[in-house]
VEXSE-463967 format. One line per 10 residues: number of its first residue (from 1); their letters; for each residue x, z, y of C-alpha. Coordinates in pm, 1 decimal. Last residue first. Example, Ala and Ser with C-alpha at 12.3 -4.5 7.8 and 13.67 -1.06 7.14 Angstrom:
residues 2
2) SA) 1367.0 714.0 -106.0  1230.0 780.0 -450.0 .
This chain:
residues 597
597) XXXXXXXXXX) 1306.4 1546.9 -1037.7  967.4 1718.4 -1014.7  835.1 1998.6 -1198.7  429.7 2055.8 -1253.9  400.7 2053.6 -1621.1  22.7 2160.5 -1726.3  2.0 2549.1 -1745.7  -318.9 2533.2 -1976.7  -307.7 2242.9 -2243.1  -702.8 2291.5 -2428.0 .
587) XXXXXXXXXX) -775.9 2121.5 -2706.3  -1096.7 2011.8 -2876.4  -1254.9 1918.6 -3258.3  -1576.7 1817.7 -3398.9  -1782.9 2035.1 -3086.9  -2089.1 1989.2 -3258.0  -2449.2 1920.3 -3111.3  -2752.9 1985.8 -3289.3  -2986.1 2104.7 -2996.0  -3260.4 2309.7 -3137.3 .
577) XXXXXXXXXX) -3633.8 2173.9 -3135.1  -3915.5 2376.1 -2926.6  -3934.7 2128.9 -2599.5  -3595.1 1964.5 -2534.8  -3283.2 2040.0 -2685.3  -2943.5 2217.5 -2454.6  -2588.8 2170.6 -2562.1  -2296.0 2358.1 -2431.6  -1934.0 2425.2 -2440.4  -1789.2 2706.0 -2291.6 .
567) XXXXXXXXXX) -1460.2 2668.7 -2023.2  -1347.2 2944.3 -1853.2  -1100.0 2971.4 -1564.8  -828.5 3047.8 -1371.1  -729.1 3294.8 -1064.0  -696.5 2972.3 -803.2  -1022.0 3043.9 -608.2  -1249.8 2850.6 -404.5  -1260.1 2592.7 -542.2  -1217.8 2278.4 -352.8 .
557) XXXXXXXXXX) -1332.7 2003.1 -609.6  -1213.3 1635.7 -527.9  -1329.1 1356.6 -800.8  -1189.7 1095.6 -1018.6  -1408.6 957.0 -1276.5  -1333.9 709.4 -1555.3  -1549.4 532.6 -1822.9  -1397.2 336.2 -2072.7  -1144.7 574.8 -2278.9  -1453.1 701.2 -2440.8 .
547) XXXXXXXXXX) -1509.7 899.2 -2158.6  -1219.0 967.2 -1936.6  -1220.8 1218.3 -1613.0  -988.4 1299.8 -1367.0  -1010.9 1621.9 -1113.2  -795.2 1668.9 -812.9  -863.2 2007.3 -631.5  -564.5 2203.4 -836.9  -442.7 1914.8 -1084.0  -748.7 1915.7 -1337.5 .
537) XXXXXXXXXX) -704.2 1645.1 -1621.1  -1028.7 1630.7 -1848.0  -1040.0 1357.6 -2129.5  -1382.1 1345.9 -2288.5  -1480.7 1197.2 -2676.9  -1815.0 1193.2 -2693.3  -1859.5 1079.0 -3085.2  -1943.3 755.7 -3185.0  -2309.6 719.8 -3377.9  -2267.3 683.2 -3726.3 .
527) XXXXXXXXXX) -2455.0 411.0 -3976.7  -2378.7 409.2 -4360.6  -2438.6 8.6 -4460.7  -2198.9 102.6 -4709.2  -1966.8 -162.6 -4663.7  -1995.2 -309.0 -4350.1  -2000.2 79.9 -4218.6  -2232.8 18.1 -3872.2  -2183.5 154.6 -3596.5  -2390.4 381.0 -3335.5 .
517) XXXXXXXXXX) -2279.7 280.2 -2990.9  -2257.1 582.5 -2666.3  -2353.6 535.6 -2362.6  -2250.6 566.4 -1970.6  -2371.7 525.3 -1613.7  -2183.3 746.9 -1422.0  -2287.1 1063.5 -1158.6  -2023.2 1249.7 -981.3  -2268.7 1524.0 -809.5  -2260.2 1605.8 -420.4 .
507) XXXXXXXXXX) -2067.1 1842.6 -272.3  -1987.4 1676.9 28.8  -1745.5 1927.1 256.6  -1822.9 1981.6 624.1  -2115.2 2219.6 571.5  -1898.5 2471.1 412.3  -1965.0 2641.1 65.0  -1674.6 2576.7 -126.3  -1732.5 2385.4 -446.2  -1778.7 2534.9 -766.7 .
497) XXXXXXXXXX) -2143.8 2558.4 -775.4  -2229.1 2226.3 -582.3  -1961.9 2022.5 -833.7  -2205.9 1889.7 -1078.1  -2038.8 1604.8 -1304.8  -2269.3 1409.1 -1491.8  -2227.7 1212.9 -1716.3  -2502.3 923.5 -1762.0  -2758.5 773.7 -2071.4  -3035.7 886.5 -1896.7 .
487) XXXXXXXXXX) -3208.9 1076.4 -2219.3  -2872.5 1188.4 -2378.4  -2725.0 1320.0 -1972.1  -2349.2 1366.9 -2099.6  -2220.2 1690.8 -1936.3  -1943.4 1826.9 -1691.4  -2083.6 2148.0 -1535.0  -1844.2 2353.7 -1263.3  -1898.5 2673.4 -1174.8  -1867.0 2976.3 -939.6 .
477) XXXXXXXXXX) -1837.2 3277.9 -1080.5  -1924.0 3488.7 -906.0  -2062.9 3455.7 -484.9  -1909.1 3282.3 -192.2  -1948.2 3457.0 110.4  -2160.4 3252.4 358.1  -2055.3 2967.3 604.7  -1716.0 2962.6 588.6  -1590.0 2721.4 886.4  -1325.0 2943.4 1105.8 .
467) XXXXXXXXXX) -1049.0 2944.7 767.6  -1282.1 2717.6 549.8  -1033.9 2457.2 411.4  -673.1 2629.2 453.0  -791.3 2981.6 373.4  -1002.7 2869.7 49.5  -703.3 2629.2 -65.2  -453.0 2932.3 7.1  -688.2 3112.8 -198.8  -918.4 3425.1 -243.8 .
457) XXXXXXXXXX) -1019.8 3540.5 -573.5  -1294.8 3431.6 -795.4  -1251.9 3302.9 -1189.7  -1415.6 2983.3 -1234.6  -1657.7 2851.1 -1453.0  -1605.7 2548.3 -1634.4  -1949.2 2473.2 -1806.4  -1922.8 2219.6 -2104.6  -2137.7 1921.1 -2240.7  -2412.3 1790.4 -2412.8 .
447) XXXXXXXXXX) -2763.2 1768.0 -2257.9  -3082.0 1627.1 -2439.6  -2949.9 1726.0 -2809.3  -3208.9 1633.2 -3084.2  -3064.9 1336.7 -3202.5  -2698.2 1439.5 -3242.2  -2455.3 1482.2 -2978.6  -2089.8 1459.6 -3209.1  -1847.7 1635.1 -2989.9  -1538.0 1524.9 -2919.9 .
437) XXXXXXXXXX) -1285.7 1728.5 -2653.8  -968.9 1712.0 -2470.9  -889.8 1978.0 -2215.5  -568.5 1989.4 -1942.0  -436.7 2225.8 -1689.1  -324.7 2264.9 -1391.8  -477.0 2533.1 -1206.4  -367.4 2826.3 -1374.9  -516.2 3116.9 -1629.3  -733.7 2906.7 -1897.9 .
427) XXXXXXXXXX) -1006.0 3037.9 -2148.5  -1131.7 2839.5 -2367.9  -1515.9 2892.3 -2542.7  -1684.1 2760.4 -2818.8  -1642.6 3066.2 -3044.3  -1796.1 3273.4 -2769.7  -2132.7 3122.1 -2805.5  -2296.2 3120.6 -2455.8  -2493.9 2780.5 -2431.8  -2744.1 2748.5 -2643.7 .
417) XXXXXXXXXX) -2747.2 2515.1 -2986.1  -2392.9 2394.4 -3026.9  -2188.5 2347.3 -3393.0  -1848.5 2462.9 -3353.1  -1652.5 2233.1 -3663.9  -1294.9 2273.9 -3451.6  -1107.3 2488.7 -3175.4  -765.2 2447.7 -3054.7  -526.1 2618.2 -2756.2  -231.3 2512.7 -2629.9 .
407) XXXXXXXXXX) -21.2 2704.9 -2376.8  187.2 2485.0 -2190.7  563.0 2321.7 -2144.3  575.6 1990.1 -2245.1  241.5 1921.2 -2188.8  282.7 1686.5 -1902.8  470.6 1501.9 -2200.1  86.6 1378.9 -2238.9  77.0 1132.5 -1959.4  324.1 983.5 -2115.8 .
397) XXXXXXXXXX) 47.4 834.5 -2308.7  -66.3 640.1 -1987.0  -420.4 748.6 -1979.9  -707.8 550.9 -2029.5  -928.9 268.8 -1900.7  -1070.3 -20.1 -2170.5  -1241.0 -288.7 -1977.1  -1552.6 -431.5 -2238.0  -1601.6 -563.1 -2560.6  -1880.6 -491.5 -2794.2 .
387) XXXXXXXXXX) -1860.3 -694.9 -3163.5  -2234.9 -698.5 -3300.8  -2421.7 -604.9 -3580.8  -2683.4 -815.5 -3846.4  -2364.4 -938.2 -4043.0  -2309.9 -1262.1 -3839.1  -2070.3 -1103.0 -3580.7  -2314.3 -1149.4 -3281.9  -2069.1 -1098.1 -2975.9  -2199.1 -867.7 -2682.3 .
377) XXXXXXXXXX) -1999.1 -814.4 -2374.8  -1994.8 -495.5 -2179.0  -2090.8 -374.4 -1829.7  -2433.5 -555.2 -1783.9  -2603.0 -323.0 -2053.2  -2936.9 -458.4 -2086.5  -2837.9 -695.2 -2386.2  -2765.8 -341.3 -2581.0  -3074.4 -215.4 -2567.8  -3087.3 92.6 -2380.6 .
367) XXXXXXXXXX) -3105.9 461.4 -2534.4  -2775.4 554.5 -2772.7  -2696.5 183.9 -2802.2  -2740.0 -36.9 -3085.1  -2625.5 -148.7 -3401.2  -2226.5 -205.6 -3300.3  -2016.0 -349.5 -3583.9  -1679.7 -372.9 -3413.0  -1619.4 -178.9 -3074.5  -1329.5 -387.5 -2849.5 .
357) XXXXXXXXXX) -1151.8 -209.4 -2576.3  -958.3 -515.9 -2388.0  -629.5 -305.1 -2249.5  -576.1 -121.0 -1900.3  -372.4 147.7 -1954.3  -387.2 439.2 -1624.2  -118.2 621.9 -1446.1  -223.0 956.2 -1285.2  -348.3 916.4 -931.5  -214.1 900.4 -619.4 .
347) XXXXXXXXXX) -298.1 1177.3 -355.6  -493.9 1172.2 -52.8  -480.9 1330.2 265.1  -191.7 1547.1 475.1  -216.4 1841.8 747.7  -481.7 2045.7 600.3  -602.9 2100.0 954.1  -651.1 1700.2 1011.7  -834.6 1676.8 666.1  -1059.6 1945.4 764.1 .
337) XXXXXXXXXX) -1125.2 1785.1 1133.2  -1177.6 1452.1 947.0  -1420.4 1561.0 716.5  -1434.7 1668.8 358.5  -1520.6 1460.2 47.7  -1373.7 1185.5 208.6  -997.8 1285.9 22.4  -884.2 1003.4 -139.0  -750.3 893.7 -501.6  -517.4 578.3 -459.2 .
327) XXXXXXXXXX) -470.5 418.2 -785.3  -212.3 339.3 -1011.1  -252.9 107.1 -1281.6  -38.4 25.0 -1580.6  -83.3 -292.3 -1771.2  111.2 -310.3 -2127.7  459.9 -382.1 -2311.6  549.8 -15.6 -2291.0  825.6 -88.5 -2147.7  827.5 -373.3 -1992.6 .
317) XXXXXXXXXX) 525.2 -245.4 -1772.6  280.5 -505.0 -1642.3  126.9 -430.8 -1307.5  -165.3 -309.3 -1172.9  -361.6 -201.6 -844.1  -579.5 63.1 -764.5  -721.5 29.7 -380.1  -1003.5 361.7 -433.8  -1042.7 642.9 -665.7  -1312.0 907.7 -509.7 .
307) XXXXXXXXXX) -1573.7 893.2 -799.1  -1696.1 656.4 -1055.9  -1403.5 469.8 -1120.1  -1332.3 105.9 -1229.4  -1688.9 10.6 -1236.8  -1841.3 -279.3 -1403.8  -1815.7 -608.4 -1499.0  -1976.3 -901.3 -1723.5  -1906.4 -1301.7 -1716.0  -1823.6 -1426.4 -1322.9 .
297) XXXXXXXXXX) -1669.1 -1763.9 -1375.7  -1313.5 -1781.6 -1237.3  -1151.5 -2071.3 -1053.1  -1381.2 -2096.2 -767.7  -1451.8 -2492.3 -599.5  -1382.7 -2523.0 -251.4  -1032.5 -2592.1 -359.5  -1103.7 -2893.2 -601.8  -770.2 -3055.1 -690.2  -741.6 -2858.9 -999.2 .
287) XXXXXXXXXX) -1051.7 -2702.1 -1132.6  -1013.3 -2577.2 -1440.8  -1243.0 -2259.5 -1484.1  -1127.1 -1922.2 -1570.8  -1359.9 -1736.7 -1786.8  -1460.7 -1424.9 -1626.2  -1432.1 -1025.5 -1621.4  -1487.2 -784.8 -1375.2  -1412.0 -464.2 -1206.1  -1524.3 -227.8 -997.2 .
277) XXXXXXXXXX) -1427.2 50.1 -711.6  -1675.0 57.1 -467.4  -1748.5 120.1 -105.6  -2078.8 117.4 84.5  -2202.4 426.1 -169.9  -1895.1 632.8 -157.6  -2086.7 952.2 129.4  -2311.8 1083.4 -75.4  -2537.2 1283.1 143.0  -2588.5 1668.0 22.3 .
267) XXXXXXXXXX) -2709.1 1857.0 -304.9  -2821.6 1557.4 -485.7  -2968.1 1786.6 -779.7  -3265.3 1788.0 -609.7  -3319.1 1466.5 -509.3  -3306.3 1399.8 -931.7  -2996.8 1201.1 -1072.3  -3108.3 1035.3 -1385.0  -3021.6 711.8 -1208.3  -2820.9 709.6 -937.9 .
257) XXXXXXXXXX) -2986.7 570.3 -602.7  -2865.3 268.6 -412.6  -2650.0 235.3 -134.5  -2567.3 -141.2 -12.2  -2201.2 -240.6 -121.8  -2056.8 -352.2 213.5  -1675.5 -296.7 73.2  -1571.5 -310.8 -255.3  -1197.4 -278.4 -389.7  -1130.7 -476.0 -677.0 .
247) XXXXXXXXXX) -1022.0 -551.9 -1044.4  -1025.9 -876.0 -1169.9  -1032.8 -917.5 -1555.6  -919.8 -1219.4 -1766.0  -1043.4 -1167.1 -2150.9  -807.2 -1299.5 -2469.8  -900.6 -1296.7 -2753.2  -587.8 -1251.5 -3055.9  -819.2 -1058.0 -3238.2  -725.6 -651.7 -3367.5 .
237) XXXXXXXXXX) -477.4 -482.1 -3042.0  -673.3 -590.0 -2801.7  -626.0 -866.1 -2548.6  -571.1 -856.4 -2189.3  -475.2 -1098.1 -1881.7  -467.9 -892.7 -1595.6  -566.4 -994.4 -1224.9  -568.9 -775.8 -863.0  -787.4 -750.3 -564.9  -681.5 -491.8 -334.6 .
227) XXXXXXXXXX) -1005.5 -530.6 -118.1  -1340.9 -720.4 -174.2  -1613.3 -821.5 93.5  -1946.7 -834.2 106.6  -2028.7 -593.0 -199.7  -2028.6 -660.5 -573.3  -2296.0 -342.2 -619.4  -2254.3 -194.6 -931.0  -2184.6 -264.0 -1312.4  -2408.8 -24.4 -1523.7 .
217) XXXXXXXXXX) -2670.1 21.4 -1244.7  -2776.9 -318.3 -1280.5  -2640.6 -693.0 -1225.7  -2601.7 -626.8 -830.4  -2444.1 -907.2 -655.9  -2415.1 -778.2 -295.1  -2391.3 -1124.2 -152.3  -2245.1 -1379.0 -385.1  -2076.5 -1425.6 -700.5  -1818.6 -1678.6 -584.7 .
207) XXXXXXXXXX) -1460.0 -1630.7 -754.9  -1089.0 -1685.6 -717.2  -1123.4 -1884.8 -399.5  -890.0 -2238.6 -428.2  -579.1 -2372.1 -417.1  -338.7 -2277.0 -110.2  19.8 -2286.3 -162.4  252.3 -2002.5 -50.6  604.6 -2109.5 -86.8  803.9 -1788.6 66.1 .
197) XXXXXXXXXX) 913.9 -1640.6 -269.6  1075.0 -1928.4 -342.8  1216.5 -2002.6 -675.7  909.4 -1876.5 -863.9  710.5 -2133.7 -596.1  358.0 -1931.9 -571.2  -3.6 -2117.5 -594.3  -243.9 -1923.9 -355.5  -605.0 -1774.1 -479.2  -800.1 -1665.5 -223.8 .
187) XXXXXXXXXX) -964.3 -1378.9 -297.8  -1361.1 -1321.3 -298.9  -1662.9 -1127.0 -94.5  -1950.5 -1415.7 -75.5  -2141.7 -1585.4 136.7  -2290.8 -1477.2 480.8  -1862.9 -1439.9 625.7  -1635.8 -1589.5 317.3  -1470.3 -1265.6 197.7  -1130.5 -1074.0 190.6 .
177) XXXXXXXXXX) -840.8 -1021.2 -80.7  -499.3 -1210.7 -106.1  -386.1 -1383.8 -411.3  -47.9 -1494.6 -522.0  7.5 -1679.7 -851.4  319.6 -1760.2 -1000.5  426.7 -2033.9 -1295.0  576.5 -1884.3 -1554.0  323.7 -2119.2 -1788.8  411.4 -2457.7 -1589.8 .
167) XXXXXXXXXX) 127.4 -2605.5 -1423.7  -210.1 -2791.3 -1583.5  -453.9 -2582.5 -1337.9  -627.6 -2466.8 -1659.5  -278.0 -2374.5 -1821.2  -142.0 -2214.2 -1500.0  -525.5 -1976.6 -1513.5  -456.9 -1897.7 -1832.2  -106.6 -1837.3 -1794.6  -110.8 -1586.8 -1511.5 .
157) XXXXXXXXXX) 168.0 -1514.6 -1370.4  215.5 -1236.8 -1097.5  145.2 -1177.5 -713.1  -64.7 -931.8 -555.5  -146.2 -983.1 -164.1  -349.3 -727.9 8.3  -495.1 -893.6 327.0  -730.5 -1136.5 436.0  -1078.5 -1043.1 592.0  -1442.6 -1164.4 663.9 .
147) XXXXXXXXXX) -1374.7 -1481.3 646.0  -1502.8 -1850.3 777.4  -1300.7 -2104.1 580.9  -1165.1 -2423.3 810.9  -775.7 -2373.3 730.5  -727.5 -2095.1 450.8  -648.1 -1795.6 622.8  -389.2 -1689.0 871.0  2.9 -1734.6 959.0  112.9 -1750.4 576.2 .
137) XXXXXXXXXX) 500.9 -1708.4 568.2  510.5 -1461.5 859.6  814.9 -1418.6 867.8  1053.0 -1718.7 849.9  1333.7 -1489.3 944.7  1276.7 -1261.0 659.8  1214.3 -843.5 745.6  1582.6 -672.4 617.5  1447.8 -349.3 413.7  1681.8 -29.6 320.8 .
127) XXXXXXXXXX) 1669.2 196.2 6.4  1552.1 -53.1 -211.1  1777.5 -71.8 -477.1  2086.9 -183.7 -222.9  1972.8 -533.3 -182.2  1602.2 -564.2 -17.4  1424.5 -797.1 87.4  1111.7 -876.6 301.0  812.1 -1089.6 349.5  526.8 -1143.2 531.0 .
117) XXXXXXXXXX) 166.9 -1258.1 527.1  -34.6 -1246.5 838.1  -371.1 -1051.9 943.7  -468.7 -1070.7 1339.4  -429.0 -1452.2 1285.4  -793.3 -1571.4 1263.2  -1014.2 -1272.0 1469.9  -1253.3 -1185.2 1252.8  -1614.1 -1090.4 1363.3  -1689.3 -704.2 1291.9 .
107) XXXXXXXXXX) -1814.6 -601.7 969.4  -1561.8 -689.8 745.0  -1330.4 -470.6 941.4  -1010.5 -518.0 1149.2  -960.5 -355.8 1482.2  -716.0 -393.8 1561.5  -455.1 -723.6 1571.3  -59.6 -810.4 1503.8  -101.9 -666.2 1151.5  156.4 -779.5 827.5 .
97) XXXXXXXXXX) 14.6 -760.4 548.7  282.6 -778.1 286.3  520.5 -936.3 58.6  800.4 -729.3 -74.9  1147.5 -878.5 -251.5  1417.8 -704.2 -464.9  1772.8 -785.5 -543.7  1912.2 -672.2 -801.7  2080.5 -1025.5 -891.2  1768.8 -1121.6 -1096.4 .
87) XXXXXXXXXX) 1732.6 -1482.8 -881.3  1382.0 -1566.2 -723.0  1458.7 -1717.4 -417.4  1324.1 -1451.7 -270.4  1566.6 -1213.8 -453.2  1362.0 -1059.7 -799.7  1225.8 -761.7 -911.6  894.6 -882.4 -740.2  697.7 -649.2 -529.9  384.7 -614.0 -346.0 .
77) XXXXXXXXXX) 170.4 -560.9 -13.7  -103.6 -324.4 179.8  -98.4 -344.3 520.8  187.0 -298.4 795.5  40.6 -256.2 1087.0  -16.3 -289.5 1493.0  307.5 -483.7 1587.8  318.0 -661.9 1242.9  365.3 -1047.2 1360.7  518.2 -905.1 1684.3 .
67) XXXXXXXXXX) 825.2 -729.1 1512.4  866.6 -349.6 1472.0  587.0 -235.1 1262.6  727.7 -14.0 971.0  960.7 -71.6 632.0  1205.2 162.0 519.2  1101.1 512.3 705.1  1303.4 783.0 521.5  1174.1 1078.8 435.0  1266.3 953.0 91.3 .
57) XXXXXXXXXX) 1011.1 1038.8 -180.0  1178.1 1121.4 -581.7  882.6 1123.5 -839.6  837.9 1334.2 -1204.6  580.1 1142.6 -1367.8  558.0 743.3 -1421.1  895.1 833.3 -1646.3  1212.0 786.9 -1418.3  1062.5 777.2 -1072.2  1106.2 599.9 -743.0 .
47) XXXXXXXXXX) 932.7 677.1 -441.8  900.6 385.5 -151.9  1061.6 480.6 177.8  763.3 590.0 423.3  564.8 313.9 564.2  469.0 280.8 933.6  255.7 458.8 1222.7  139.8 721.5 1025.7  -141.2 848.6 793.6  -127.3 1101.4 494.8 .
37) XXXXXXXXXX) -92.6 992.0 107.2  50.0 1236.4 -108.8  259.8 1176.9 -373.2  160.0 1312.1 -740.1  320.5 1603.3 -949.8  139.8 1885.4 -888.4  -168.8 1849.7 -634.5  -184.7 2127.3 -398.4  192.7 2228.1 -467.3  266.3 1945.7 -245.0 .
27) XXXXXXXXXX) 115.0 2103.1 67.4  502.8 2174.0 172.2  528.6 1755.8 230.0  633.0 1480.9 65.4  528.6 1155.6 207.2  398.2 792.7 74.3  254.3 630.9 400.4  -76.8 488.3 480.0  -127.0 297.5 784.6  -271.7 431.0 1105.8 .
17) XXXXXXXXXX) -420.0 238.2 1444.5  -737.0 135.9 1262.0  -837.8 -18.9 913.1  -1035.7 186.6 691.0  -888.7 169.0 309.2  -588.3 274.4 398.1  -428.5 108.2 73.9  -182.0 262.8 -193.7  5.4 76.3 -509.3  125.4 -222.5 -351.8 .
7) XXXXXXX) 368.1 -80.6 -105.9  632.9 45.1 -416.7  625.6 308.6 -626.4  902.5 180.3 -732.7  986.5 246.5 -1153.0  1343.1 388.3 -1176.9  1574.1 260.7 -1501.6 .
């Protein structure tokens, strides 16, 4: 059975004249396995795959403007497996944004009716769309709310929220994403017939935290007005608890400094500080009959991604029995003249788990007290420690039959005092490769981490980005430095060394708040702090990162070479003492699978 890649996965993001489309083109081999993203006038045929990996992209244009409700657009949307009427005959249903008006932003007044909600069907697998006759099924926004926007509808159950509203447990919820203008960025929340796909009924905004709610620097700026806005239900695999997460684009965020991130070390203007990618979690509320009232409590949250990734949304795999995300990871990092030479922009990212991530026995933090850490959720568990929760992020496991066909490399027990050791050191020959590491970082250790520096020659990624734009010769090696920050409690990625020198591409440093918990033995008493444990996954200029499977960057780095690369750990001490670091184990998969079915 095919998973769709279907219209609820990717988002333009900035709304004009162009929606995103799904489209394979010769640049493919830039970025491996994922669809690119470019802009056009409608939406490209949604890509099916087998495994979450390999993907098969019609040229063909299934669903584009062609009626007056959607004249100007066809926004984000999503899919049931079902008819509209909700029978499993193999039929399948979309609901989207359908765009009649331009421009749209959260920033300009609204005009009511310039964003719709339609719906379509499909019954030949998806390969051609029929547009409903009732289209649109929601003409506007709630009747007498003020918004700043109202777009991206997700629908799925949610029996937490059914069982506070006192409905059936398979009962449906649609929500689309926006903001009430001077009060708060939200989603209105929409009660869904299962036996009509068309039966939207209004009952309430899913939360009200404000303008710009800023807990700290651990969970971000909330913004004035949310995008893609999407639900899970998770638990973990050791209680049955059971935490309801929103995850959401953010626009209107006000920028802010990153901590532990000197001016000097900036390198140029980042450019992601108005929009976010977070998350958070809340108690839903029962409010039933009260639609001015919001049905979630905000409780803790905190970013999705660091970096580039943008409009991720979720949904629950049979499978595997667990929430998948796919996100959208874009290309600002250069401008629009690059972009336009390039000739497409954005990929998707790899699939990500979503799951409750639960730390038992917790002491403390490596620096800040634990109650200052507005990303997680502290639990006293009555034996002088505490039970941590907070959004777990990780690969899909299949991620790893990527591997299928590379060169693996191991190293274990290195301990790390200056950088330059040759036992701690991988070499790798393409651009597609993967490294998994953990490294204890000690007391004494001030910077922990690993230099990638690449191996020069000139590139069809050098010619293609700087051809007419290089501003100076690029000297060896250039380098990359990923590295956990002990005193600022960060990781950092610096990308100024490795990127290519041309003032039209931001090189600034990926910077994210993150620590690591010491925990207790209950038996012994023995205390151990966790080890950094880092996922790298570099596709050619698309770079993910996972630390400690709950903090995730995605970043763009346009090296300018494709001749390989080496990779030595590090650790640096400050003043006189020596760093006492160790690399406990890491692997290196060079020659990642690239194939496509």
């Amino acid at each position: 059975m095919a998973l769709t890649l279907s219209a609820n996965i990717v988002d333009l993001g900035e709304r004009n004249n162009e929606d995103i489309v799904l489209q394979d083109t010769p640049a493919f081999r830039q970025h491996g396995d994922r669809p690119t993203i470019s802009a056009a006038n409608g939406w490209m045929n949604d890509p099916t795959s087998p495994d979450l990996l390999s993907w098969e992209v019609s040229k063909t244009p299934s669903l584009q403007p062609s009626e007056v409700y959607d004249r100007c657009a066809v926004y984000t949307g999503c899919f049931q497996p079902t008819s509209i009427t909700g029978e499993a005959d193999g039929s399948l249903t979309q609901i989207y944004t359908s765009v009649s008006r331009l421009p749209i932003h959260h920033t300009l007044s609204y005009n009511n009716g310039s964003e719709t909600l339609s719906v379509t069907s499909s019954r030949d697998g998806g390969r051609t769309w029929k547009k409903s006759d009732k289209n649109p099924i929601l003409p506007g926004p709630p009747d007498g709310l003020s918004v700043t926007g109202f777009r991206d509808p997700f629908i799925s159950q949610w029996p937490l929220l059914a069982e506070g509203q006192k409905a059936p447990e398979k009962q449906l919820y649609g929500i689309l994403s926006g903001g009430i203008k001077d009060s708060t960025p939200t989603a209105f929340v929409y009660s869904v017939d299962p036996t009509n796909l068309s039966s939207w009924i209004y009952i309430g905004l899913i939360a009200d935290v404000g303008l710009n709610y800023s807990p700290s620097h651990w969970s971000g700026d909330f913004g004035r007005n949310w995008e893609v806005v999407n639900f899970a239900s998770l638990k973990n695999g050791t209680s049955s608890k059971t935490q309801d997460f929103l995850i959401m684009g953010v626009e209107g965020a006000i920028p802010r400094p990153k901590k532990g991130m000197s001016s000097s070390k900036a390198h140029t203007t980042e450019t992601r500080t108005s929009r976010l990618h977070l998350w958070m979690a809340g108690t839903v509320i029962s409010s039933k009959g009260d639609p001015s009232a919001p049905l979630m409590d905000y409780e803790y949250g905190g970013y999705f991604d660091h970096g580039c990734l943008y409009a991720s949304n979720s949904f629950w795999d049979p499978v595997t029995k667990r929430n998948i995300v796919f996100g959208w990871i874009q290309e600002e990092d250069h401008s629009k003249s690059l972009a336009e030479s390039q000739g497409w922009q954005g990929v998707i990212s790899l699939p990500r788990v979503l799951d409750l991530q639960t730390t038992h026995h917790v002491v403390r933090a490596h620096r800040s007290a634990l109650q200052e850490i507005t990303s997680i959720q502290c639990e006293d568990d009555g034996l002088g420690t505490y039970s941590v929760s907070t959004l777990g992020i990780s690969p899909d496991p299949r991620v790893e039959n990527l591997r299928s066909d590379a060169q693996h490399y191991a190293i274990s027990k290195i301990p790390l005092q200056e950088a330059g050791d040759g036992l701690s050191r991988f070499s790798v020959k393409s651009m597609t490769w993967e490294l998994e590491c953990k490294i204890a970082v000690g007391q004494t250790s001030s910077r922990v981490g690993f230099n990638i520096d690449h191996i020069s020659s000139k590139t069809a990624i050098l010619d293609k980005l700087t051809r007419n734009n290089l501003a100076e010769e690029k000297s060896t090696p250039v380098r990359t430095v990923m590295f956990f920050d002990s005193a600022n409690e960060t990781f950092v990625i610096e990308r100024k060394e490795a990127s290519l020198v041309n003032s039209e591409i931001n090189t600034a440093a990926e910077v994210a708040p993150h620590t690591l918990f010491t925990i207790a033995d209950p038996d012994s008493g023995i205390q151990v702090e966790e080890t950094l444990h880092v996922r790298v996954f570099w596709d050619m200029s698309v770079v993910e990162v996972f630390i400690n499977g709950r903090t995730v960057i995605s970043t763009r780095i346009y090296v300018a070479n494709e001749g390989g690369a080496t990779i030595n750990f590090f650790a640096d001490a400050t003043g006189s003492e020596k760093a006492d670091a160790v690399v406990t184990e890491a692997t290196v998969w060079d020659g990642l699978k690239t194939s496509r079915s």
